[in-house]
C-alpha positions, 0 to 999 in steps of 0.5 A, a space after each residue: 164445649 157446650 153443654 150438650 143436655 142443656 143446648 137439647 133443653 133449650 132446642 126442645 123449648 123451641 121446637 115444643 113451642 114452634 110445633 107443639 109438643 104433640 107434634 114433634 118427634 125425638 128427631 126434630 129436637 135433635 135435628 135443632 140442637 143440632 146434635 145425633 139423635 141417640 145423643 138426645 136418650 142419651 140424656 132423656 128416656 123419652 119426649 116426656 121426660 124432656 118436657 117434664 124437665 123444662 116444666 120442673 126447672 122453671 117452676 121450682 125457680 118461681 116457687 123458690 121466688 114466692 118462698 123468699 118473698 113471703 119471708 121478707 118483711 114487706 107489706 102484702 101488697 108488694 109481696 104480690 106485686 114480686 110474685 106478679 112481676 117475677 111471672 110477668 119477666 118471666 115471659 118477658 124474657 123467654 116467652 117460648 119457654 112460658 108458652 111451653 109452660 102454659 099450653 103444654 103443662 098447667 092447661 093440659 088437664 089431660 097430661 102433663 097437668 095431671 102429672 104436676 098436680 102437686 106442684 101446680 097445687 103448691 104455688 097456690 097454696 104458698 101464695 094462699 099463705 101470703 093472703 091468709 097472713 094478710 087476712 089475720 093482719 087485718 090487711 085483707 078481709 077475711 070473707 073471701 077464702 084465701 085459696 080461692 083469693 090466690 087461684 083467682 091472683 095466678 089465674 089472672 096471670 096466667 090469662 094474661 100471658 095467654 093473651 099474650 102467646 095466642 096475640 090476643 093483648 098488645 105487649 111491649 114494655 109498657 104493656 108488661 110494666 101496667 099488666 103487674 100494677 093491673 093484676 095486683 090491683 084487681 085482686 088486692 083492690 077486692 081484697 082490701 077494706 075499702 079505704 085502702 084499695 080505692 085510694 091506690 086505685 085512685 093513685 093509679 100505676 105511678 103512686 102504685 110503684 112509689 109504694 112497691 119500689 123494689 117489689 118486682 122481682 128481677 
């Protein structure tokens, strides 16, 4: 028997995404899970409380991914390059509930985003973590503050993805596969002192993935 909470979970991402979280009723969620509209405050005490669920289970999954990377010993480029890969397949693989995610919660200034501040607030300051330890290495120059260093390195992620949802951006295999090199290679590339950054950047995606191989995340 299936597990009713989670096949309205799982209705609710298509509707929220189809229709807009704003647009939908209790009913539309029922009606795709195809289950009886009380059954929904069954497990839910309201349309809020679903979204907030479906935001909190993902984004504890990719915060619980940065803590993991961040205790490996591996050089700063591929634990960025982990965390870059790990959103970018995230979408890959469940682009509605990313969509959700993206429109619904972190842009939604408003609502929900207000709502999830300490959580949104905790991804940058783990990867500002990840770029403050590489400042005091001396793998990434100090002059550039590490929050705004990990602001700019998930926000780059997260317009991509937009670009993605709103069909701004081509996507496709190959498409997800440059976007992880692109991003770690725009931020680390002005991160790092020169002779590094220009090199990799001369190496391109190919020597890039001969340096981070096992750097992406599943």
């Amino acid at each position: 028997m299936p597990d009713k909470r989670r096949l309205i979970l799982d209705a609710a991402v298509r509707v929220f995404a189809r229709q807009g979280f704003h647009a939908c009723r209790v009913s539309d969620i029922a009606d795709e899970a195809g289950v009886a509209y009380g059954l929904v405050y069954h497990y839910f005490a309201s349309k809020d409380e679903v979204l907030n669920t479906l935001f909190l289970e993902r984004w504890n999954v990719m915060l619980e991914h940065i803590r993991e990377v961040d205790a490996k010993p591996l050089p700063v480029r591929e634990k960025l390059a982990a965390i870059a890969a790990f959103i970018i397949d995230s979408y890959r693989h469940d682009p509605d509930l990313m969509k959700v995610i993206i429109v619904e919660v972190t842009r939604a200034a408003n609502s929900f985003g207000q709502t999830h501040l300490a959580e949104i607030r905790t991804a940058y300051e783990l990867i500002g973590g990840i770029v403050a330890k590489a400042q005091a290495d001396g793998d990434f120059k100090d002059e550039i503050e590490a929050r705004f260093a990990a602001m700019a390195f998930y926000g780059t992620i997260e317009q991509l993805l937009t670009g993605w949802i709103f069909g701004l951006l081509p996507q496709g295999a190959e498409e997800f596969e440059r976007a992880k090199w692109l991003v770690v290679e725009t931020v680390c590339g002005g991160l790092e002192h020169g002779g590094e950054g220009a090199r990799r950047s001369r190496e391109g995606p190919a020597g890039a993935h001969q340096h981070a191989r096992g750097g992406a995340a599943k």
